[in-house]
C-alpha positions in Angstrom: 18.1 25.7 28.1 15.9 25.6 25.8 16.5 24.0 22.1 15.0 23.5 18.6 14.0 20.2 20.2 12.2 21.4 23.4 10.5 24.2 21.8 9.2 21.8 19.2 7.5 19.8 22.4 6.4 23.3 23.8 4.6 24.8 20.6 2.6 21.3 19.6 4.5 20.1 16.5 6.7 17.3 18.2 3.9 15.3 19.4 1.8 14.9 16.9 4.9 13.6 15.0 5.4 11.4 17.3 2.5 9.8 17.3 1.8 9.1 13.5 5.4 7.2 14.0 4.1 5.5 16.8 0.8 4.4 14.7 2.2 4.2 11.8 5.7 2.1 12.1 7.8 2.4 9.3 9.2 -1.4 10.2 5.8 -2.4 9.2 6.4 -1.3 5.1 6.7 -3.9 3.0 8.4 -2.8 -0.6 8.0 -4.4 -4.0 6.1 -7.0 -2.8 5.0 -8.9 -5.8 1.5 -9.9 -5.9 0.0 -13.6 -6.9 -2.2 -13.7 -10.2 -2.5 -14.8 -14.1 -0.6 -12.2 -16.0 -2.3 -12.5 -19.3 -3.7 -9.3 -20.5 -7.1 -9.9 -19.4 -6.9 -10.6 -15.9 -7.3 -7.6 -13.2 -8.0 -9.4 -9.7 -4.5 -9.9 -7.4 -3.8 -10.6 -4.3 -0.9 -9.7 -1.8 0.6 -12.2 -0.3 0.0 -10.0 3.3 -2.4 -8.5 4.9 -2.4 -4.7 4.3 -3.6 -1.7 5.7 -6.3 0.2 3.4 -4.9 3.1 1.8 -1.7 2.7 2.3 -0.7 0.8 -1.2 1.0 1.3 -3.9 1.1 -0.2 -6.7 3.3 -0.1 -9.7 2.9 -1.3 -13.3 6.2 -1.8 -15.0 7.5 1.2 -12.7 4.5 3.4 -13.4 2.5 4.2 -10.1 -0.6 3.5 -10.5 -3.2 6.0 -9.1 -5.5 3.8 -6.0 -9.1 4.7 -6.6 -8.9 5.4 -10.0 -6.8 2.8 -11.4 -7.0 0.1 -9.2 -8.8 -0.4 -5.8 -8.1 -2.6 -2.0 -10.6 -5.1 -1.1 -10.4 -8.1 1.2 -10.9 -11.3 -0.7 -13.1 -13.0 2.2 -12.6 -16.0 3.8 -13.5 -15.2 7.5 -11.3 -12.1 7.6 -12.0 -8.4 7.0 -8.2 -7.7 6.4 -7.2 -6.3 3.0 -5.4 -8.4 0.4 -7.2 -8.3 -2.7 -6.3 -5.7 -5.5 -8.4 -5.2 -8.8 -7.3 -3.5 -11.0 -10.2 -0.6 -12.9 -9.3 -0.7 -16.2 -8.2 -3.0 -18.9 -6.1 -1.1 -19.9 -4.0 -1.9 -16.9 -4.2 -5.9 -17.0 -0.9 -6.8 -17.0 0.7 -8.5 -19.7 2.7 -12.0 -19.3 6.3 -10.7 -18.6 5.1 -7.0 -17.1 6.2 -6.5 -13.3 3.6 -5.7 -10.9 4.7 -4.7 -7.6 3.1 -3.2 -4.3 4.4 -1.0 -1.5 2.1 -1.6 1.9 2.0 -1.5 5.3 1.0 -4.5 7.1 -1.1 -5.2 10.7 
């Protein structure tokens, strides 16, 4: 019998879904994660308090998403690892003021 299930397996689309969940595992997201750093207006370098995987952060200013590569960018901040954890922020206009809420979504290793 076949079934919207079994003919997603037999034309191809099931299994690459499958296997971005499988890579990918949503238990790994971590949501508004705050990240450590002097809020004072003229400050741009954070760091998260995990290790993340590049490109998949986000990060939000006072609940506006900021835009990763042209706002802000992933880095590691050294210390014998190559793991990302290290955020800086591209423009000054950005530097978050003491009070403003800067939160990350990421997944982690």
């Amino acid at each position: 019998m076949l079934n919207a299930f079994n003919g997603l397996i037999r034309i191809g689309i099931l299994m690459p879904i499958l296997e971005i969940g499988r890579r990918f595992n949503v238990n790994k997201m971590k949501y508004g994660i705050g990240l450590l750093g002097v809020k004072d207006g003229v400050n741009v370098v954070f760091d998260t308090p995990d290790h993340f995987i590049p490109h998949t952060i986000c990060l939000f200013l006072n609940g506006q998403r900021l835009t990763q590569n042209e706002d802000y960018v992933g880095s590691y901040s050294g210390g014998g690892t190559t793991y990302y954890d290290r955020i800086t922020i591209l423009s000054a206009e950005y530097a978050p003021q003491p009070g403003d809420l800067l939160v990350a979504d990421y997944m982690v290793y």
